[in-house]
C-alpha positions as CSV (number, residue, x, y, z in Angstrom):
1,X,8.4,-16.8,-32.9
2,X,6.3,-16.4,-29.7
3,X,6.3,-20.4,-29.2
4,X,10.3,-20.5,-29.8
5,X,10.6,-18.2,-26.9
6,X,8.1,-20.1,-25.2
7,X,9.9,-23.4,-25.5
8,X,13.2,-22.2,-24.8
9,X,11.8,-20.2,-21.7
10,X,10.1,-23.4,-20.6
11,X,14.0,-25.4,-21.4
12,X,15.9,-22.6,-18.9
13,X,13.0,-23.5,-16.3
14,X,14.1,-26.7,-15.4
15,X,17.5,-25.8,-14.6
16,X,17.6,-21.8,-13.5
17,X,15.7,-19.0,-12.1
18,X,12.2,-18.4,-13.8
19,X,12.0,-16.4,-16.7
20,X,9.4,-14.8,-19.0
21,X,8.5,-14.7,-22.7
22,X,8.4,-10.9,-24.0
23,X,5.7,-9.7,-25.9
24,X,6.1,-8.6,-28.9
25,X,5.4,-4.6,-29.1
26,X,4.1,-5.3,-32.7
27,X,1.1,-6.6,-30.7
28,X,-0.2,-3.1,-30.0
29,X,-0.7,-2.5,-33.8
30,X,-3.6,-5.2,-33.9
31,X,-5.8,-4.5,-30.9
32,X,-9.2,-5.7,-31.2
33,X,-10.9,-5.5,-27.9
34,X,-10.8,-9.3,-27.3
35,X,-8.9,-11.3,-25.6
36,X,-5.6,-11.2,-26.8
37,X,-5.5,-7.6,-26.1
38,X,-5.5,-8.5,-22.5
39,X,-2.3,-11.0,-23.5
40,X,-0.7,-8.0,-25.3
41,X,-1.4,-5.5,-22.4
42,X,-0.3,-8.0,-19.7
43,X,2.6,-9.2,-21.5
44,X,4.0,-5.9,-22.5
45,X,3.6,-4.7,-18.7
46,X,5.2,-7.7,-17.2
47,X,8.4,-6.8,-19.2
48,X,8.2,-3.2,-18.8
49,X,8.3,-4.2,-14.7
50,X,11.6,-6.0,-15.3
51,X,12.9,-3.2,-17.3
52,X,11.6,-0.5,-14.9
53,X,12.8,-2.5,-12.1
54,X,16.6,-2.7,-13.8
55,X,16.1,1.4,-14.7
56,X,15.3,2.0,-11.0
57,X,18.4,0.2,-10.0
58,X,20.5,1.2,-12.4
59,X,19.6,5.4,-11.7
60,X,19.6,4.2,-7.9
61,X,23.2,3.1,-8.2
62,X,23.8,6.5,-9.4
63,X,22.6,8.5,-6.3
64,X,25.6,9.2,-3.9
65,X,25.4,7.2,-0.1
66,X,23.4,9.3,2.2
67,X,21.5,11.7,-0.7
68,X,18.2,12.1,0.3
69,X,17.2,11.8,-3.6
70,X,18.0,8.2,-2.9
71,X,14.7,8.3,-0.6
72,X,12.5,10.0,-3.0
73,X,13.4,7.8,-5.4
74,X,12.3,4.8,-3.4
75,X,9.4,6.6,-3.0
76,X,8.0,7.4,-6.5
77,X,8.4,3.6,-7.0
78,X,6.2,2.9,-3.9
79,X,3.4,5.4,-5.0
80,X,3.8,4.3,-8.4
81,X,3.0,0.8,-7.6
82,X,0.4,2.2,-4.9
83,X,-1.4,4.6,-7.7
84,X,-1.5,1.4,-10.4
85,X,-4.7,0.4,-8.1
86,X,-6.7,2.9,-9.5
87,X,-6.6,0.7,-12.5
88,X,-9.4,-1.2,-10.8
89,X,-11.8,1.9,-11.6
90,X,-11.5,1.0,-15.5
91,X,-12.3,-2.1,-14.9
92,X,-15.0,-1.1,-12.3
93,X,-16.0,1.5,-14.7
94,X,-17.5,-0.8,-17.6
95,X,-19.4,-3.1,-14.9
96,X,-21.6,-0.6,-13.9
97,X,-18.8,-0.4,-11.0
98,X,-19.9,-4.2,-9.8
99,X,-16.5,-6.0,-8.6
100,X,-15.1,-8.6,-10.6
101,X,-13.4,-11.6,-8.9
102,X,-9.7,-10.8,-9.8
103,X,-7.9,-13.9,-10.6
104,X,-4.4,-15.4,-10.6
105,X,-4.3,-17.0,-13.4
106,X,-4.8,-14.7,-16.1
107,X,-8.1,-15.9,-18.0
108,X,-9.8,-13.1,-18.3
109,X,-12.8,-11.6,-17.6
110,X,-14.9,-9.8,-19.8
111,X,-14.0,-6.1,-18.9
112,X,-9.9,-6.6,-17.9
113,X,-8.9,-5.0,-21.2
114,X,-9.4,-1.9,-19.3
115,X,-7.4,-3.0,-16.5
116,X,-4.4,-4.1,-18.3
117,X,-4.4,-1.0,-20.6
118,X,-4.3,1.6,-17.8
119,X,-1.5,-0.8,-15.7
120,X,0.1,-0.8,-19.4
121,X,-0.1,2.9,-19.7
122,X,1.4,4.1,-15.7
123,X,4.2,1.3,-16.7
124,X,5.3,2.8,-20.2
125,X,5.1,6.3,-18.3
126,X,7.2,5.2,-15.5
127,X,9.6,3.8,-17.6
128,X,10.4,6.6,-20.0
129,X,10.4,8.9,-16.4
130,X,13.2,6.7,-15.6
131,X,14.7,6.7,-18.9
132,X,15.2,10.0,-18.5
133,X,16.7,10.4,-15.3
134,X,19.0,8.3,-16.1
135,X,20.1,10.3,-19.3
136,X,20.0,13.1,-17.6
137,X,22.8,11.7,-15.2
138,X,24.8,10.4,-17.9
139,X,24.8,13.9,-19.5
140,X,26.9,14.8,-17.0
């Protein structure tokens, strides 16, 4: 199923914006500590961004012009993404707190499970913050 997804992701490439493959939350039910539970963390998190990033809009659009709740909103999101770099200490934590080379391309290092699974972690807790905020408005 993953490689259909794949396939028709890479399709849509060639003639739209870029798009990403979910990850199947069924993942989380066979963690291992290798590799592909860096895949699984990552790929969860990526589409918990896009989600999060629709939720923030979406409770955003709700805030009358000129509230000052419209601020503070802006603001959780910035020291959200601001306290997701303490992440690195998880990371740091099982190196004896020597630095890894962080890299673009997602091939892991040894010790990035821990990385991914905290980022994983302020993601899923962000997004059921702004799950609620958003139900609480529509109780209204």
């Amino acid at each position: 199923m993953q490689a259909i997804k794949l396939a028709v992701c890479l399709a849509m490439s060639m003639s739209s914006p870029p798009c990403y493959a979910s990850m199947d939350p069924e993942c989380l039910k066979h963690l291992g500590g290798a590799f592909g539970d860096v895949e699984c963390f990552n790929g969860l998190s990526n589409d918990l961004k896009q989600e999060n990033r629709k939720l923030a809009e979406d409770v955003a659009l709700t805030i009358p012009k000129g509230n000052r709740n419209k601020a503070i909103l802006k603001e959780y999101l910035r020291n959200q993404a601001r306290s997701q770099n303490s992440c690195e200490l998880s990371r740091a934590s099982m190196t004896n707190w020597v630095h890894e080379a962080v890299t673009l391309n997602p091939r892991y290092h040894d010790y990035d499970v821990a990385y991914y699974e905290c980022v994983y972690i302020f993601l899923e807790q962000q997004n059921k913050f702004l799950k609620n905020l958003l139900k609480n408005v529509n109780q209204n």
